[in-house]
C-alpha positions in Angstrom: -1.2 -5.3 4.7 -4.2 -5.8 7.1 -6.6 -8.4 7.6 -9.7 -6.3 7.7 -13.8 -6.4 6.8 -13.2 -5.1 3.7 -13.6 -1.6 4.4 -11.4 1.7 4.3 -10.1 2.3 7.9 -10.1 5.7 9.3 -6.9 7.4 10.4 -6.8 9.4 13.7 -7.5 12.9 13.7 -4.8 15.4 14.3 -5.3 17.3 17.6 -5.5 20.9 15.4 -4.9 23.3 12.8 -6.6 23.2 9.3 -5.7 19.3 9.1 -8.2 18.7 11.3 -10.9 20.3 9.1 -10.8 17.5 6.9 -10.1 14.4 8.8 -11.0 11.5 9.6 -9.6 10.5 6.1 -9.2 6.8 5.3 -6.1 4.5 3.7 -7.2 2.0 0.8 -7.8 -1.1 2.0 -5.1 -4.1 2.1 -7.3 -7.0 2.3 -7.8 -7.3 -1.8 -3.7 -6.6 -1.9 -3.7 -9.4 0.2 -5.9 -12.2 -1.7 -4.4 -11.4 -5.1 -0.8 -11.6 -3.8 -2.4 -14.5 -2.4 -3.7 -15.9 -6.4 -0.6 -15.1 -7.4 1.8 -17.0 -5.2 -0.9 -20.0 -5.3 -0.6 -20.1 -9.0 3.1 -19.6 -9.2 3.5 -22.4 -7.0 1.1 -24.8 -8.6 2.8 -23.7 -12.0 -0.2 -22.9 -13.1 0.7 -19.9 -15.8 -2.7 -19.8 -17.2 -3.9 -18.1 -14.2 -0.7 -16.4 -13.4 -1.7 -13.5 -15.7 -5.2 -13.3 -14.7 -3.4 -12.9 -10.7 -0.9 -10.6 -12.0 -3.7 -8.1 -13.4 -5.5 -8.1 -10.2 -2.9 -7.8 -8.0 -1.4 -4.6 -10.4 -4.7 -3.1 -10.6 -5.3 -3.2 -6.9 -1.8 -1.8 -6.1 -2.2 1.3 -8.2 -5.7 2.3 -7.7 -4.2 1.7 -3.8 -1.7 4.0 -4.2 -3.5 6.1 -6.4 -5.7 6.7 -3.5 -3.4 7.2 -0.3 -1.1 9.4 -3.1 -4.4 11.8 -3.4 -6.3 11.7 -0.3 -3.7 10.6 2.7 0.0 11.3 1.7 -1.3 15.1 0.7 -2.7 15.2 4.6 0.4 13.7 6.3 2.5 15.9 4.0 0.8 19.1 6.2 1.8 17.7 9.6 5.5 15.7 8.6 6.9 16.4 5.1 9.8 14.2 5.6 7.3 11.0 6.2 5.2 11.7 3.8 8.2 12.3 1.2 9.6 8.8 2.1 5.9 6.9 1.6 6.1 8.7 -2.2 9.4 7.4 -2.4 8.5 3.9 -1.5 5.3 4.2 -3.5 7.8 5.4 -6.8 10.0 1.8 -5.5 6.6 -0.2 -5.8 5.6 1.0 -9.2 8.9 0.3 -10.6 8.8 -3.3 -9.2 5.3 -3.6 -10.9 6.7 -2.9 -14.3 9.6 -5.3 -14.0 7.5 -8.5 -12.5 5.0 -7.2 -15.0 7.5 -7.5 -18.0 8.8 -11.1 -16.4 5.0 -12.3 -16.7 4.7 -11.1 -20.1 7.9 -13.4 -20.7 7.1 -16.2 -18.7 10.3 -16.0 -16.8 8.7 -14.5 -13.1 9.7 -16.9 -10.2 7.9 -18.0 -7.4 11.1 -16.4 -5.2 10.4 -13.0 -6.7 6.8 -13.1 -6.3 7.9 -13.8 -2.5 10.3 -11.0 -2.4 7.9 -8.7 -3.6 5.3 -9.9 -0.7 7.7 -9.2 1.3 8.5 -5.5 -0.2 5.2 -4.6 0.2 4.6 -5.8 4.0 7.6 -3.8 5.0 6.2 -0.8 3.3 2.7 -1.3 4.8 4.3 -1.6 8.4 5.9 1.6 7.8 2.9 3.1 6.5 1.4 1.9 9.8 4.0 3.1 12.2 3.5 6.5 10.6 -0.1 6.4 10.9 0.2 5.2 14.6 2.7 8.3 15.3 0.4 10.9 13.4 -1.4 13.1 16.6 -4.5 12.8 17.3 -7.7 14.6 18.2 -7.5 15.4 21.6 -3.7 15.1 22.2 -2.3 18.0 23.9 -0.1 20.7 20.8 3.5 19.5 20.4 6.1 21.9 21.8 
């Protein structure tokens, strides 16, 4: 999750074929990820359950109209150039949504903890770093045709 102006960020190009026809092509932006995680944890911790809801919604919302995105516009273009990456972001997207229907169903019943709140910060760093390291190891216009 980046700390960014708010913006989509562009990718790098790849270096040739038909992929390149369509880039640059962006990846949703992390910083609203970021500040409703951020509403959530602050209200877990205060105990604050009216607002823990409100958080909740945001933060779900954001995630799936994130993934929603890179699922349609990015995965689809780093599919082309590396299938197996691009199968393992779907897979850790299909992890995601399944952890946003169980801490979902633990708001509903008042029984989500400020640990799994935490742990699910933590899921989704780890996923956006391997998003990034992807991205960083994608080729790029100008790079000489791999061998």
């Amino acid at each position: 999750m980046n700390a960014n102006d708010g913006r989509r960020k562009p990718l790098p190009a790849p270096s040739a074929g038909p992929e390149a026809e369509s880039w640059p092509y962006e990846v949703a932006d992390d910083e609203s990820l970021d500040a409703a995680l951020a509403q959530l944890l602050t209200a877990l911790e205060a105990e604050r359950h009216d607002l823990v809801a409100s958080a909740w919604k945001t933060l779900e919302g954001s995630m799936v109209a994130h993934m929603d995105y890179e699922e349609q516009n990015v995965t689809p273009k780093i599919a082309a150039i590396r299938l197996r990456e691009a199968l393992s972001l779907l897979q850790e997207h299909r992890f995601l949504r399944g952890r946003l229907r169980e801490l979902g169903e633990r708001i509903a019943r008042g029984t989500l903890l400020l640990s799994d709140a935490r742990s699910f910060r933590d899921e989704l760093r780890a996923h956006a770093r391997h998003e990034e390291e992807i991205l960083r190891r994608m080729p790029q216009a100008g790079d000489p045709p791999s061998s």
